[in-house]
C-alpha positions, 0 to 999 in steps of 0.5 A: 500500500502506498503511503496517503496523507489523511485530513486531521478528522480522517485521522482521527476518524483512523484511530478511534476506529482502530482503538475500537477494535475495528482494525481488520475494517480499516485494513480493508478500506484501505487496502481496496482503496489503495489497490482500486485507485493507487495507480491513479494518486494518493490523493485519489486514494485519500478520498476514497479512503474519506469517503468509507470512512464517512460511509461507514460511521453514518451507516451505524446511524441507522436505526436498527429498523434499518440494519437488515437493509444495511447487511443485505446492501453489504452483503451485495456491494461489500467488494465496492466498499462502504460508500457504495453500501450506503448508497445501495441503503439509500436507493432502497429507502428512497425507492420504498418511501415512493 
């Protein structure tokens, strides 16, 4: 994985994640990040990175009514990554509420 400087709330977004125990997900993002869009930058790499890690965090927002959304979309997108799972949660809300 090639080296991506973070914003400051990205890294801290990084370590309290990682001192929650969730390592083995931050690896994860990373890693898929790193390998989708490496040859593209790092700072294609760093938005990406964001952009999980902010799809992540809100999807814990859910309420719990919404949880089996969540793991099915995850289940279905999971290789995409975390942005790409709550946009998948979000289509099926706003498609539900029509």
């Amino acid at each position: 994985m090639g080296r991506w400087s973070a914003s400051a709330a990205a890294c801290l977004l990084f370590v309290g994640l990682a001192q929650a125990g969730n390592e083995a997900i931050l690896h994860s993002i990373t890693e898929r990040c790193s390998e989708a869009l490496g040859p593209y930058g790092e700072d294609m790499v760093e938005m990406c990175v964001q952009q999980d890690l902010d799809a992540l965090v809100a999807l814990g927002d859910y309420p719990e009514q919404h949880q089996p959304l969540v793991a099915d979309c995850r289940e279905e997108m999971q290789r995409y990554g975390w942005s790409m799972i709550r946009t998948c949660v979000d289509q099926r809300l706003a498609s539900a509420e029509e």
